[in-house]
MARVEX-475010 format. One record per residue (C-alpha): residue in three letters; residue number from 1; y, z, x. Coordinates in steps of 0.001 Angstrom, whole numbers. Each point is the difference from the previous one (the first is absolute). Layout:
<sites>
{res->Ala; n->NUM; py->Y; pz->Z; px->X}
...
</sites>
This chain:
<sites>
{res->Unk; n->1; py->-32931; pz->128650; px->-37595}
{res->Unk; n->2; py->432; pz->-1133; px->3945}
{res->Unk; n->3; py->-3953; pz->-1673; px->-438}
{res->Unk; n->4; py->1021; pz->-2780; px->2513}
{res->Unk; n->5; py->-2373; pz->-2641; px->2528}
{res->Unk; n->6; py->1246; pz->-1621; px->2830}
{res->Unk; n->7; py->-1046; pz->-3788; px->-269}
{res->Unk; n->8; py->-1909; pz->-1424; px->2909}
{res->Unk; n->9; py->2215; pz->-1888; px->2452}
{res->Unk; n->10; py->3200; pz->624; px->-1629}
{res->Unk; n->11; py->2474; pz->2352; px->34}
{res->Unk; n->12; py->677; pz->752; px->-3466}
{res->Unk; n->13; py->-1817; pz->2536; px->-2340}
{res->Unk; n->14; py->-1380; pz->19; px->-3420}
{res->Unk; n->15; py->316; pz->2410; px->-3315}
{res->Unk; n->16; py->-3727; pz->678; px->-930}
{res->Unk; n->17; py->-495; pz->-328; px->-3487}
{res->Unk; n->18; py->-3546; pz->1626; px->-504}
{res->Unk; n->19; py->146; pz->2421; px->-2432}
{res->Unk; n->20; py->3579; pz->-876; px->-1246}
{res->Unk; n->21; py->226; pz->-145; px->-3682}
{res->Unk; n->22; py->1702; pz->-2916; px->-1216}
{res->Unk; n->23; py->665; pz->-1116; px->-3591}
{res->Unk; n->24; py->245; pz->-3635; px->-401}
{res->Unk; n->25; py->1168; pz->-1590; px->-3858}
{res->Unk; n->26; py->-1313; pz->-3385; px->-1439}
{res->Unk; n->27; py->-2904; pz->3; px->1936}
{res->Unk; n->28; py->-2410; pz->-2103; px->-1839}
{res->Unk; n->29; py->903; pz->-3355; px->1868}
{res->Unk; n->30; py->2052; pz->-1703; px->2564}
{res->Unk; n->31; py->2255; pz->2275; px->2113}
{res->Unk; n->32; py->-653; pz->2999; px->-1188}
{res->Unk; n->33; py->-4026; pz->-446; px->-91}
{res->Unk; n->34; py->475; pz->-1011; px->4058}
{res->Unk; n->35; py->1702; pz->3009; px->533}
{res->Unk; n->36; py->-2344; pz->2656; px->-1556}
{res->Unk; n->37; py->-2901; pz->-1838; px->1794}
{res->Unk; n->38; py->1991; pz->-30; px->3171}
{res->Unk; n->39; py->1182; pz->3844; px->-119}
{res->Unk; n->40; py->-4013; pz->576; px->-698}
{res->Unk; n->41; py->-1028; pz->-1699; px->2816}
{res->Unk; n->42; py->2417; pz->2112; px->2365}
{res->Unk; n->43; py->-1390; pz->3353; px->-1742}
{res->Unk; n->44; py->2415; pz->637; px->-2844}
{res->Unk; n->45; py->-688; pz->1930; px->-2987}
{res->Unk; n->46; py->1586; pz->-3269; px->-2833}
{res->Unk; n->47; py->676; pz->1139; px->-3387}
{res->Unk; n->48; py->955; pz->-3227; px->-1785}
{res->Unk; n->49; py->2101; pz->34; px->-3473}
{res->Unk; n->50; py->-205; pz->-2447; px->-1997}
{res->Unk; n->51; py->-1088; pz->-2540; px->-3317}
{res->Unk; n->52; py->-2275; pz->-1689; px->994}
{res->Unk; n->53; py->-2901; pz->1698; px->2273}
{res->Unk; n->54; py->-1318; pz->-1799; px->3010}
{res->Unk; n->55; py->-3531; pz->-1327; px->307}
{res->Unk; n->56; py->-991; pz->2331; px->3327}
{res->Unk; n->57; py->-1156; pz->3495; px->717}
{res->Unk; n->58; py->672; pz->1961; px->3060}
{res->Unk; n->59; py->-125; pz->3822; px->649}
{res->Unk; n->60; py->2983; pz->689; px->459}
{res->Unk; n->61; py->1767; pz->-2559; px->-2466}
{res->Unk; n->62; py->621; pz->2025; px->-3525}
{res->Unk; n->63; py->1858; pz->-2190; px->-2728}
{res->Unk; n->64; py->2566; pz->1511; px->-2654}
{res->Unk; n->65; py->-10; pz->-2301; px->-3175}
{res->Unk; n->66; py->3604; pz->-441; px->-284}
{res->Unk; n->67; py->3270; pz->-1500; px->-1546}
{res->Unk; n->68; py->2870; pz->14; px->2888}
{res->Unk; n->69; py->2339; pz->-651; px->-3021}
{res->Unk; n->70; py->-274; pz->2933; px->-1797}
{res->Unk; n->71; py->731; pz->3262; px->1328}
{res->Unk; n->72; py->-2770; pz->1850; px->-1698}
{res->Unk; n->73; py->-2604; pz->-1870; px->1000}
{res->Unk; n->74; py->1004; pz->332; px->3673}
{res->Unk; n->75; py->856; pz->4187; px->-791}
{res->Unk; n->76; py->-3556; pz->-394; px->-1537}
{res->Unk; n->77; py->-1968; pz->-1643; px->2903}
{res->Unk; n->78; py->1658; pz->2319; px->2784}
{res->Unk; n->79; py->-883; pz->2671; px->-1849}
{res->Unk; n->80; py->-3866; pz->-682; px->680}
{res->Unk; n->81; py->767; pz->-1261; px->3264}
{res->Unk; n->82; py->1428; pz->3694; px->1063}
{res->Unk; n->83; py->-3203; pz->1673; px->-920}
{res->Unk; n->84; py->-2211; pz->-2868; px->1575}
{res->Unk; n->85; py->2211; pz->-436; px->3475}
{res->Unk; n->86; py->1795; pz->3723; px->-282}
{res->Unk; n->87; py->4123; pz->-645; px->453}
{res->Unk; n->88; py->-482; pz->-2458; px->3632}
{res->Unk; n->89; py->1862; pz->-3449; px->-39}
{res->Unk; n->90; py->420; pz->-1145; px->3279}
{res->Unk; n->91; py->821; pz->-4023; px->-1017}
{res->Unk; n->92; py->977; pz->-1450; px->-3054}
{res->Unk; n->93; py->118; pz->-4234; px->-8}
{res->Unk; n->94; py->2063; pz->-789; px->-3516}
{res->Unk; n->95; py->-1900; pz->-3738; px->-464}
{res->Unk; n->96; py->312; pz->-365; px->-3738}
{res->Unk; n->97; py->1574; pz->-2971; px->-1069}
{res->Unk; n->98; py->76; pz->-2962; px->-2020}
{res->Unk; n->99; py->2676; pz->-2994; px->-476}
{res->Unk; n->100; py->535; pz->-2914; px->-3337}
{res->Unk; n->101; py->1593; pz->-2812; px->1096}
{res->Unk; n->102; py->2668; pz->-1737; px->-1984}
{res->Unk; n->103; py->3289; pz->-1082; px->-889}
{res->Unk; n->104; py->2061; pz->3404; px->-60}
{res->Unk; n->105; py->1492; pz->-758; px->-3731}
{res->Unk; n->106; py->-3727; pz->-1090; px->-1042}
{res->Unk; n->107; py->-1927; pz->2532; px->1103}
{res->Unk; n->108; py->-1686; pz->2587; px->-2904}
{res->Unk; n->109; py->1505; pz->3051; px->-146}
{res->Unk; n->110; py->-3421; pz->1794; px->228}
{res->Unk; n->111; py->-673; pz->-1604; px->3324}
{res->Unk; n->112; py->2959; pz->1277; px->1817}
{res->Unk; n->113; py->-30; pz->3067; px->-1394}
{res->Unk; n->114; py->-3224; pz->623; px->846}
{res->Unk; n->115; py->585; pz->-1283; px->3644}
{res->Unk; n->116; py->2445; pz->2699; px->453}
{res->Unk; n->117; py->-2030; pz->2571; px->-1208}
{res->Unk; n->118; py->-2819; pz->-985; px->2363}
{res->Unk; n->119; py->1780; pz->-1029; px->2971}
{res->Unk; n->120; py->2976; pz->2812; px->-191}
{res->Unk; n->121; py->-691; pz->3052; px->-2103}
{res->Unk; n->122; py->-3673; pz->-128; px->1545}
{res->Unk; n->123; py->1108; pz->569; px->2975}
{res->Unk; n->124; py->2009; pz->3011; px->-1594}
{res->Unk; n->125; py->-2707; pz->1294; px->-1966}
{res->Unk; n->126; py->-2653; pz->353; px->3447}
{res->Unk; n->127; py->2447; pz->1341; px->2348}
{res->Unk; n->128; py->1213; pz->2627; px->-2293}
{res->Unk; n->129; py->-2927; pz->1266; px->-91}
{res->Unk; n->130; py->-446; pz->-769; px->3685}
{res->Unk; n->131; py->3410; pz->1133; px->1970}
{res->Unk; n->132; py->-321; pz->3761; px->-756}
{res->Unk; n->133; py->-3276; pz->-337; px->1811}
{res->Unk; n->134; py->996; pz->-1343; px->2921}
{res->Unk; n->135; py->3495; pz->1995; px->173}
{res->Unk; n->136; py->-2326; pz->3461; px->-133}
{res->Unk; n->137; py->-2080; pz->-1392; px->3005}
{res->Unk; n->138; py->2743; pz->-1561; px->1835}
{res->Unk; n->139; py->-2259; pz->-2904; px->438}
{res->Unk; n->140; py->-217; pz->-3806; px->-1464}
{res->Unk; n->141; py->240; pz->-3283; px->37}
{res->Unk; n->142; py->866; pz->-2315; px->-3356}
{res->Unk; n->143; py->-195; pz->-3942; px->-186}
{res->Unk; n->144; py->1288; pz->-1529; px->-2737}
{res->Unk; n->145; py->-1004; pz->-4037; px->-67}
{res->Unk; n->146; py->3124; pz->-2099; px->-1340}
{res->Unk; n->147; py->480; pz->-3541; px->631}
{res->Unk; n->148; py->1754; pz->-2544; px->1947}
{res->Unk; n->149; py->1234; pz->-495; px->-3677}
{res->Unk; n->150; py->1592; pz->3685; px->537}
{res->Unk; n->151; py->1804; pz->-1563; px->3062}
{res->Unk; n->152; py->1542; pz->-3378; px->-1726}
{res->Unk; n->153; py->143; pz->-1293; px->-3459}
{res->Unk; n->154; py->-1679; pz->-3190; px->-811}
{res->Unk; n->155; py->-545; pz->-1940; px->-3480}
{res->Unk; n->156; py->-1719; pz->896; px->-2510}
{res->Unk; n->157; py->-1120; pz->3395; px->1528}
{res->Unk; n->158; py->3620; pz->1488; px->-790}
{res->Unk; n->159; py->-1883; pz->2877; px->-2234}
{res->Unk; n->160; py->-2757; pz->793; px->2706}
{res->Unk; n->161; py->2728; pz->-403; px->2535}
{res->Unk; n->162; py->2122; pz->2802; px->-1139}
{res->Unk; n->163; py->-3105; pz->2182; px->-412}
{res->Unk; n->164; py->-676; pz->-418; px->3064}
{res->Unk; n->165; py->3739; pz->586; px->1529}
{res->Unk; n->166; py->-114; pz->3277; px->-1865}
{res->Unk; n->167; py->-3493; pz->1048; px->2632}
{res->Unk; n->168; py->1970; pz->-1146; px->2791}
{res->Unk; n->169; py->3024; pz->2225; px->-1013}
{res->Unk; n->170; py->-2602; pz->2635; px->-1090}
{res->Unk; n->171; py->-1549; pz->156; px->3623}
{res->Unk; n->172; py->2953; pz->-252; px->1621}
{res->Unk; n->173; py->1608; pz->2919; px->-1671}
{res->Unk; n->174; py->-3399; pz->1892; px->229}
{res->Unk; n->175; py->248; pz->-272; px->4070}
{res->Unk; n->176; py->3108; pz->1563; px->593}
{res->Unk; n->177; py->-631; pz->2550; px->-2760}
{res->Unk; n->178; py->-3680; pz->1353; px->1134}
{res->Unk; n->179; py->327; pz->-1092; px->3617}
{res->Unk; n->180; py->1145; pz->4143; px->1511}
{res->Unk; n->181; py->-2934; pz->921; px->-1922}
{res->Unk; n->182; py->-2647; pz->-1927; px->2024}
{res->Unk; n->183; py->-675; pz->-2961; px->-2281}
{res->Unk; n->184; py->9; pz->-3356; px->852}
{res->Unk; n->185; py->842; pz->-2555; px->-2573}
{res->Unk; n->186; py->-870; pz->-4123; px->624}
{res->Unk; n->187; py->1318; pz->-2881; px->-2185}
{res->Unk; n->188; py->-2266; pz->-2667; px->-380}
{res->Unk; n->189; py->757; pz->-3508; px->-101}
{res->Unk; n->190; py->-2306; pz->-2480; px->-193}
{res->Unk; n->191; py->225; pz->-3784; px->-799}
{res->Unk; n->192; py->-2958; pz->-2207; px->-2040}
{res->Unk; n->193; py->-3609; pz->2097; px->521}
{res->Unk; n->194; py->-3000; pz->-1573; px->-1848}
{res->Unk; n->195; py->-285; pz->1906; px->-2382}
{res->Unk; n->196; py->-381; pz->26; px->-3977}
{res->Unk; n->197; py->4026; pz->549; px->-75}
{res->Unk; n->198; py->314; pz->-3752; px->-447}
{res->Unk; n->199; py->-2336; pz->386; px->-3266}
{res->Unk; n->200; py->3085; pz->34; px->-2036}
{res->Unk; n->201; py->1943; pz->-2850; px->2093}
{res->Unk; n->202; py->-71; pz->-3306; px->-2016}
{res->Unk; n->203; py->1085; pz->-1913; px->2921}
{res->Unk; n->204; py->-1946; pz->1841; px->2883}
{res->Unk; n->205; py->-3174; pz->701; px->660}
{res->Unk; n->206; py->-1631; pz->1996; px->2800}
{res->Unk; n->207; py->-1045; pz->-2307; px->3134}
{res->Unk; n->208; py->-1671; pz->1131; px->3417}
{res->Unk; n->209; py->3521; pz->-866; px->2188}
{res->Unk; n->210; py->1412; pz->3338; px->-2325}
{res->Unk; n->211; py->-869; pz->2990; px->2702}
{res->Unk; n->212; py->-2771; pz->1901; px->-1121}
{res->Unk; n->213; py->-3; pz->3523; px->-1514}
{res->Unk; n->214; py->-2086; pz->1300; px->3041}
{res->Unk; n->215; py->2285; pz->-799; px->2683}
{res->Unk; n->216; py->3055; pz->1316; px->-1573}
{res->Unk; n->217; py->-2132; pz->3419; px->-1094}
{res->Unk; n->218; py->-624; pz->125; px->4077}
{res->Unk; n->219; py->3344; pz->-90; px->682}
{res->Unk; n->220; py->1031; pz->2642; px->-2652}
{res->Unk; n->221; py->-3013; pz->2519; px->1882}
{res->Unk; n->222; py->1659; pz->-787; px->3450}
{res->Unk; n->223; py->3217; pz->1198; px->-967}
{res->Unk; n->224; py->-1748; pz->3480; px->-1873}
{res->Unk; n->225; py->-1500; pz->403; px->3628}
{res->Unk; n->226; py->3667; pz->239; px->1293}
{res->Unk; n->227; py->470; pz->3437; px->2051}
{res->Unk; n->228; py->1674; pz->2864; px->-2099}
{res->Unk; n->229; py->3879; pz->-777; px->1175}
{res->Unk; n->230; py->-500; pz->-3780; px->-249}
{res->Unk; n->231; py->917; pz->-1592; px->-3217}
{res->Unk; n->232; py->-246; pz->-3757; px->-1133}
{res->Unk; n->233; py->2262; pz->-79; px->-2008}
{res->Unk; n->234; py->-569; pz->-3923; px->-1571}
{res->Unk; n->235; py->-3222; pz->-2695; px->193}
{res->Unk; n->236; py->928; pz->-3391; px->-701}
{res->Unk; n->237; py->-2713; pz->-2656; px->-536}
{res->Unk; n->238; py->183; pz->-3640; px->-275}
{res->Unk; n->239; py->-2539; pz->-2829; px->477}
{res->Unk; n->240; py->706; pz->-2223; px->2858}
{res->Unk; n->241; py->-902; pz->-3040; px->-1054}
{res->Unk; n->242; py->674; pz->-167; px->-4179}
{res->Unk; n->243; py->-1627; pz->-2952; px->-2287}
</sites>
């Protein structure tokens, strides 16, 4: 796996990720659609999993209609992705996730619920399926995207806050567990992208001074181009300059 380049006039070297094979969830939009176009542009082989498919084709992007929150559809989509991709995962990039806003005594049951089962067991649900793979080659690198919400509570996000506590202790357990093995695991945590998360905000909407979904997708790549013994362990974002 020692594919490295030294970059002109420094001193520091890069992981090469052509022909990696990287699985990137809720990849339709946003973060996760920056990504997979990002890992294709460096020569990765993207299999995307997710609801909603995205509106671009690319060789060597293959999307896996699937459900992160339930464990058959995930058992289901990685079964075809074995005999498509054979039994290679060199990156995973947990992006799934969604958030309701609200007061924490108002909010519908069906919305936090179904946070946690996005947000939390989806993240369960991919990486058992991808862990075993990566233990067998010894080889790996997982990002899972939380929040600055998984850093500090704030109102009305107590529900999606929590969720997203439970990635950050997920992660950080997952590093010191898989790290003798040869797999890197990053925490993600990034503060208001421009995205369609704000769709189900009532008092915020998406506005151009939010970073953008592209910039913080680069920054996830950089640290997947990390040398083998180098782990980053966690990314936090913020906009400068807020509205």
């Amino acid at each position: 796996m020692k594919s490295w380049q030294l970059c002109s006039h420094t001193t520091f070297y890069i992981m090469q990720l052509q022909n990696k094979i990287a699985v990137v969830t809720g990849v339709s939009k946003g973060i996760g659609r920056a990504i997979v176009e990002q890992l294709l542009s460096k020569g990765c082989i993207v299999a995307g999993l997710g609801k909603n498919e995205p509106d671009f084709k690319h060789e060597n992007f293959h999307f896996f209609s699937t459900d992160v929150r339930v464990l058959k559809s995930v058992e289901e989509s990685f079964e075809v992705f074995r005999k498509l991709l054979d039994e290679t995962i060199h990156i995973l990039v947990n992006n799934a996730g969604l958030g309701y806003f609200g007061n924490f005594d108002e909010m519908p049951p069906e919305q936090f619920y179904e946070m946690y089962e996005v947000n939390v067991y989806g993240i369960y649900h991919v990486c058992r399926q991808v862990i075993p793979v990566m233990k067998k080659s010894g080889y790996g690198h997982i990002v899972n995207i939380s929040s600055i919400a998984g850093l500090e509570g704030m109102a009305q996000i107590g529900g999606y806050a929590g969720s997203k506590h439970a990635v950050k202790g997920i992660t950080d357990s997952l590093f010191r567990e898989l790290r003798d093995s040869g797999i890197k695991v990053t925490g993600v945590y990034p503060g208001s992208v421009q995205t369609d998360f704000f769709n189900n905000s009532p008092g915020i909407k998406a506005h151009d001074k939010m970073m953008q979904a592209v910039d913080v997708a680069s920054q996830i790549v950089h640290a997947l181009e990390t040398p083998d013994n180098f782990n980053v362990n966690d990314i936090v974002f913020r906009p400068l300059r807020v509205k």
